[in-house]
C-alpha positions as CSV (number, residue, x, y, z in Angstrom):
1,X,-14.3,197.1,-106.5
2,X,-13.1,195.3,-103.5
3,X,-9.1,196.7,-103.7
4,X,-7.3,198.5,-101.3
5,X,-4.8,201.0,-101.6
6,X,-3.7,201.2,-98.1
7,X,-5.8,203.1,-95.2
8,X,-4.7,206.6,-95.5
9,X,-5.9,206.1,-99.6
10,X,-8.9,204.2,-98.4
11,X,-9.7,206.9,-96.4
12,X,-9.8,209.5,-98.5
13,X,-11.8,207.4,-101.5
14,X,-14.3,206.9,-98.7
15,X,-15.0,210.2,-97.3
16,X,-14.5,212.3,-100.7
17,X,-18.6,212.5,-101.3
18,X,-17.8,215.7,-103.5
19,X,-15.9,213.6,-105.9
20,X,-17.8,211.5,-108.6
21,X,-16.1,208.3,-107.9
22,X,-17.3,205.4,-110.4
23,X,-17.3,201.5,-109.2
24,X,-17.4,200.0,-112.5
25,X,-18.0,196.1,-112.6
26,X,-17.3,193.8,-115.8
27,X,-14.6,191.3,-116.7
28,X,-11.3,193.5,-117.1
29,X,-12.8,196.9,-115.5
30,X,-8.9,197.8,-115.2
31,X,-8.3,197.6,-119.0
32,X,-11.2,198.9,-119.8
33,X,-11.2,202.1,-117.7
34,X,-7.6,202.1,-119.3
35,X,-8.7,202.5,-122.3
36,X,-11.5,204.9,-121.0
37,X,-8.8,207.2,-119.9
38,X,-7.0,206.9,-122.8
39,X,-10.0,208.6,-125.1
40,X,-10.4,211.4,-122.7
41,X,-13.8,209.5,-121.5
42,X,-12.6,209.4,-117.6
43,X,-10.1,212.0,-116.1
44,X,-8.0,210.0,-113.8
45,X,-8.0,206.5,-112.6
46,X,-6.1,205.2,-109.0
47,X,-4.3,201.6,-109.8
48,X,-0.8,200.3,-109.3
49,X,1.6,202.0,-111.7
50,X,2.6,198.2,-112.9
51,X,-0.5,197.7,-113.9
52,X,-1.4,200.7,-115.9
53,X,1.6,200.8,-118.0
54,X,1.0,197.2,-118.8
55,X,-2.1,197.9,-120.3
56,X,-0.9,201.1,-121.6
57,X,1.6,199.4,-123.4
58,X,-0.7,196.7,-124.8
59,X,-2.6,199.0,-126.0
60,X,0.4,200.8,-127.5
61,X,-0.4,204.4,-125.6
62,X,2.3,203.9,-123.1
63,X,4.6,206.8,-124.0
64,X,1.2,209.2,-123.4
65,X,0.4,207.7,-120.2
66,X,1.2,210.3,-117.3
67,X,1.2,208.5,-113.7
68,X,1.9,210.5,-110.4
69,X,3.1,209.0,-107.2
70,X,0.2,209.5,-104.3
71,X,2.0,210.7,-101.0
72,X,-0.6,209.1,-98.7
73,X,0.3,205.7,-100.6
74,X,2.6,203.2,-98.4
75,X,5.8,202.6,-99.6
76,X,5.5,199.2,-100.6
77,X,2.1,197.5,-100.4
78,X,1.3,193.8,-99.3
79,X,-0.1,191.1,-100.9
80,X,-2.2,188.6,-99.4
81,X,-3.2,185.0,-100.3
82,X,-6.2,183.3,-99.2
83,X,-6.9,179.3,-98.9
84,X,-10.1,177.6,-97.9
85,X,-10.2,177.6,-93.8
86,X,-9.5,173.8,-93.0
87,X,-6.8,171.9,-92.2
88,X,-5.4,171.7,-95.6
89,X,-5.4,175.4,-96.3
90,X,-3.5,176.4,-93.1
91,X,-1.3,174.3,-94.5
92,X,-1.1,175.6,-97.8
93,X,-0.5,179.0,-96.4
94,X,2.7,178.0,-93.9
95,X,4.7,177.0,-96.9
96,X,3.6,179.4,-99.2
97,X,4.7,181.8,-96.7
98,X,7.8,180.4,-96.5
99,X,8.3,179.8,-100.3
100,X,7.5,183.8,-100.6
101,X,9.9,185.0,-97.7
102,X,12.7,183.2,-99.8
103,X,11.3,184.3,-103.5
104,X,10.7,188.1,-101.9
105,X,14.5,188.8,-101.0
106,X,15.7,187.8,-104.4
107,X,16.8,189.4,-107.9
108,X,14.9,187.8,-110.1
109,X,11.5,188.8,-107.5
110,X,12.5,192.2,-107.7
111,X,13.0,192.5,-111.5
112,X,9.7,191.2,-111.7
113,X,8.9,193.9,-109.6
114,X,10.1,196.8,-111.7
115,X,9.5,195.2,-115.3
116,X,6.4,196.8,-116.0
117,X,7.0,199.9,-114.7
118,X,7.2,203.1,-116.2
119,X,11.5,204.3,-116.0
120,X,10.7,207.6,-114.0
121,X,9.1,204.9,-111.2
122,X,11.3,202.6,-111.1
123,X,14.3,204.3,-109.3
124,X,11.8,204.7,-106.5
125,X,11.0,201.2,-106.5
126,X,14.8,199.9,-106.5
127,X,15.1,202.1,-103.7
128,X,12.3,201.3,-101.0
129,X,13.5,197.7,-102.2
130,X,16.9,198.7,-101.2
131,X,15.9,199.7,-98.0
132,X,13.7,197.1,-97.1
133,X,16.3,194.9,-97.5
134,X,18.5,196.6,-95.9
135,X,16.2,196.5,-92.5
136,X,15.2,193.0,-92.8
137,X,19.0,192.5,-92.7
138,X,19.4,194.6,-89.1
């Protein structure tokens, strides 16, 4: 409910009216849909890869957790923080812009980044990091 997984995935959520796609409120519908999954009681679910093999892992299923790499997805997706809109939150968000442009170019963000993520993803992830480095530098 309310996520986004970039506009070409968006897209195709929002026009599939063959598929049964479930909205699923509750406190932790992530770990719960997880676990869903996990007994055979769902067939897929769409989240960050992160995520799931966080959960999986708490829930100690992680080695039987299959995750496959969408080819609509972006290759890196971006975050976005919201503050109240008054003078105190525009505020707010020019230096937490600036604090995140310094954090986002560094080692410690990026193995952050990859920590809880499965091994066979996170090659691909050191990689679009790699490059997007490399093009902030040109």
């Amino acid at each position: 409910m309310s996520r986004s997984f970039g506009s070409n995935i968006d897209n195709v959520i929002n026009s599939s009216h063959d598929a049964n796609i479930i909205s699923r409120p509750g406190r932790d519908t992530l770990a719960s849909l997880t676990y869903m999954l996990h007994k055979k009681r769902i067939d897929i679910l769409l989240g960050y890869p992160s995520e799931h093999y966080y959960l999986a892992h708490s829930m100690g299923f992680e080695n039987e957790l299959t995750q496959l790499t969408l080819s609509e997805a972006p290759k890196l997706s971006v975050g976005y923080i919201g503050c109240t809109n008054n003078e105190q939150g525009h505020a707010m968000i020019t230096l937490l812009d600036k604090a995140l442009e310094e954090i986002a170019h560094t080692q410690s963000f990026e193995d952050i980044l990859v920590r809880w993520l499965p091994d066979n993803l996170k090659p691909i992830l050191e990689k679009r990091l790699r490059d997007r480095n490399e093009s902030a530098a040109h």
